[in-house]
N, C-alpha and C positions, 0 to 999 in steps of 0.2 A: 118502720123505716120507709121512705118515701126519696125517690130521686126524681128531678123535672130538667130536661131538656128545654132550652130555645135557644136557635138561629139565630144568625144574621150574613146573609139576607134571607126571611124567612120561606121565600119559595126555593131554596135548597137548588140556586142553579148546575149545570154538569158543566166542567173545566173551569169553574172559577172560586178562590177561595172564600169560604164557610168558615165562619166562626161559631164553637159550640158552646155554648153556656151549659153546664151542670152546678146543678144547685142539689143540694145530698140533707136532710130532716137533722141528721146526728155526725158526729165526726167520722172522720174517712180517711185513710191514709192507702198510698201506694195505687191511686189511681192511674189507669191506662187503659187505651182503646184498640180497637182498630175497625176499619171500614169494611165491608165487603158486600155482592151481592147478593139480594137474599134468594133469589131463585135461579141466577145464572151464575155462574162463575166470571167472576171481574179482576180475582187477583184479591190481595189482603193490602189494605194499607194501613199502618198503624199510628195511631193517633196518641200522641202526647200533652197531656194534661196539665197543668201546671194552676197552683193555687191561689186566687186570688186574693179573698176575705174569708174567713172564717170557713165555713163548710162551700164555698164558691169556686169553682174550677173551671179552666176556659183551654181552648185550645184552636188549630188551626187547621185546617186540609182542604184538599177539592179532590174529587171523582172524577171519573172517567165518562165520557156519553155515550150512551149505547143505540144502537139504528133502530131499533124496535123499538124510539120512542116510551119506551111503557118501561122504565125501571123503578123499582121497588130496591132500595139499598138498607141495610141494617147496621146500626153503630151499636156493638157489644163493647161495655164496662165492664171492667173488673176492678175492683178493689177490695180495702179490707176496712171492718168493723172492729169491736172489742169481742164478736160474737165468732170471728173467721172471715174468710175471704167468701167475697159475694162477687154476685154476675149479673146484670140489669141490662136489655137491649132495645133497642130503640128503633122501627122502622118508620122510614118515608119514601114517598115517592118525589124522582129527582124531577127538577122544573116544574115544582107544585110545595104549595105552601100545604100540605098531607102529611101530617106527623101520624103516626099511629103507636 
């Protein structure tokens, strides 16, 4: 099983809303997110999924900016398979097209 993130706008700006594209290999049900910092504490914001085609699911948010310039945010998935609930997360650095 294979899950692929991309953005829009792809450099992940901070205060303005992010659209996320999840695209999932096999079928997926009960998807849901949330956002948070991966090495500071920023607060949880969770992110709601919603499907679009077939295994395609999109949603909406914006982040916080942080004064140290340098944040690294992580978007944890959860959902569920035929095999049980799975967990897939996702880091980038904000105001930088850096997925990791």
């Amino acid at each position: 099983m294979s899950v692929s993130l991309m953005t829009s706008p792809t450099e992940m700006p901070s205060e303005e809303m992010v659209t996320y594209h999840l695209e999932f290999s096999t079928p997926v049900t009960r998807v849901r997110g949330k956002l948070e910092g991966r090495d500071m504490f920023m607060g949880s914001i969770p992110i709601l999924f919603s499907r679009k085609e077939g295994n395609h699911f999109d949603s909406e948010a914006q982040f916080g900016a942080c004064i140290s310039g340098y944040m690294v945010w992580r978007l944890t998935v959860n959902f569920e398979t035929q095999s049980g609930p799975q967990q897939v997360y996702f880091d980038f650095l904000a105001d930088s097209d850096q997925h990791q």
